[in-house]
Phi, psi and omega in degrees: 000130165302142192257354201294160188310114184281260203352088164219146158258101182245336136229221215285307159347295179310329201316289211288325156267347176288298174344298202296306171335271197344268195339304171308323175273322169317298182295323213279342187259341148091052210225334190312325192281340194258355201247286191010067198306351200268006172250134225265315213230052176226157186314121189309166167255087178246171201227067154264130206298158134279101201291143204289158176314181172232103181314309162322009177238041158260160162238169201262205196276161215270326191193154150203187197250113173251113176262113189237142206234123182254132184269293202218107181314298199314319217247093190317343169299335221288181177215156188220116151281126144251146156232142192245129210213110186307122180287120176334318198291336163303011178273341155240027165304135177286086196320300188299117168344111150258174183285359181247353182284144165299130177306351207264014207249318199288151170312133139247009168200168227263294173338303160313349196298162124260175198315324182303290205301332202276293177341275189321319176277330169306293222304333180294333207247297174333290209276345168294310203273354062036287183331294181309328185290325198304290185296319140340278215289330177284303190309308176315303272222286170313319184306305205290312177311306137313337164270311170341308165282338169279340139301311182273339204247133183308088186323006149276320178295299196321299163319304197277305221251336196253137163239153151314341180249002146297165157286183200257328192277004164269341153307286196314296189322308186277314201276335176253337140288346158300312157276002202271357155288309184307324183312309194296300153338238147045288206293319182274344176294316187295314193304300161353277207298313139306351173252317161310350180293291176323291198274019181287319168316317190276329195285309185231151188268185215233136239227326187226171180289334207275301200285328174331288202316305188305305193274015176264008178224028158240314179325290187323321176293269193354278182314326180303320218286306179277023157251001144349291206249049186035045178294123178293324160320301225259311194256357168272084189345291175340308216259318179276346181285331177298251101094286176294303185315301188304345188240324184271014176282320184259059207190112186321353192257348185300341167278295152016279202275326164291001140289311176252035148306307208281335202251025174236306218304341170288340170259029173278128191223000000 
């Protein structure tokens, strides 16, 4: 069985239902505030690894104490433990590289640390790998998203609107000014279309239960279509709950909806 996208965009046709996808994956990636062509002013999206502490920006500790225990000098089996045990008198030394230090001073290995200093770098290295999940999880997120459009989007748009060495939010941003005629188009066939809805009851009354039911479930495709695309008629109650009452007022349903018009309309959404 195919895994391939049923979305895609290839013409004008497409613009509208392609969108909506994005946008819905785009939210659902917690990625839409960073991608949003129609907003002017929003935040980068940045993906930049975070780089691990640098042992070299330590010095290493003034002294310690090694203690070394030889079972048998003589005897080539023999074994030699070091151990390194921090001097109390090191907490207040001062840990940090300056830029004039001599190389033989600075830390290479976490061992060189003093006790101060080894604190600071776990707290350091704690707060890298905290980065790192992050900036993982941020990449995974755009990876999905970016291939999903580069699946879905037709290959000549893709070739004119996407380059590689852009972002992903300077993609959308060229493929939706490339279509954002179509938006406009779109807002006015819904407004159009939606008023026309409206007024077919006053023009002719709506005769059966049978033709109500059809035209209340196509005003639903209508009405959806234009809070799409922000119509305020559609999406302010006060106005579209007015709207419905009025055109099913010419409708076998005209007592119905004026009882609840008066004991709904303040809870109308």
């Amino acid at each position: 069985m195919s895994n391939a996208p049923t979305i895609k965009l290839v013409t004008n046709e497409d613009w509208t239902i392609w969108f909506k996808a994005l946008k819905t994956k785009a939210k659902n990636q917690d990625l839409w505030e960073y991608l949003d062509p129609t907003k002017p002013h929003k935040p980068l999206l940045i993906s930049t690894a975070p780089t691990p502490p640098n042992i070299k920006d330590f010095r290493k500790r003034s002294s310690a104490i090694t203690r070394s225990a030889v079972s048998n000098t003589n005897t080539p089996s023999s074994a030699t433990q070091d151990t390194i045990v921090a001097d109390p008198t090191e907490m207040d030394e001062d840990y940090r590289a300056r830029e004039d230090d001599d190389a033989a001073i600075l830390a290479q290995d976490v061992a060189d640390l003093s006790e101060k200093g080894l604190r600071v770098y776990n707290a350091l290295w704690t707060n890298y790998e905290h980065l790192s999940k992050r900036h993982e999880a941020l990449k995974k997120k755009v990876s999905v998203l970016q291939d999903w459009i580069i699946e879905t989007v037709d290959q000549p748009l893709a070739r004119h609107n996407f380059n590689e060495e852009e972002s992903l939010a300077d993609w959308i941003k060229s493929i939706h000014e490339e279509f954002s005629l179509v938006g406009e188009e779109r807002r006015d066939k819904a407004r159009r279309e939606y008023r026309e809805h409206l007024a077919k009851p006053h023009r002719s009354r709506l005769a059966t239960l049978k033709s109500t039911r059809e035209w209340i479930t196509i005003w639903r495709d209508a009405i959806n279509e234009a809070r799409d695309v922000d119509l305020q008629e559609a999406k302010e109650a006060d106005l579209w709950f007015k709207d419905l009452v009025a055109a099913l007022r010419a409708s076998p349903l005209e007592s119905w909806i004026n009882a609840y018009a008066v004991s709904q309309r303040s809870n109308a959404q």
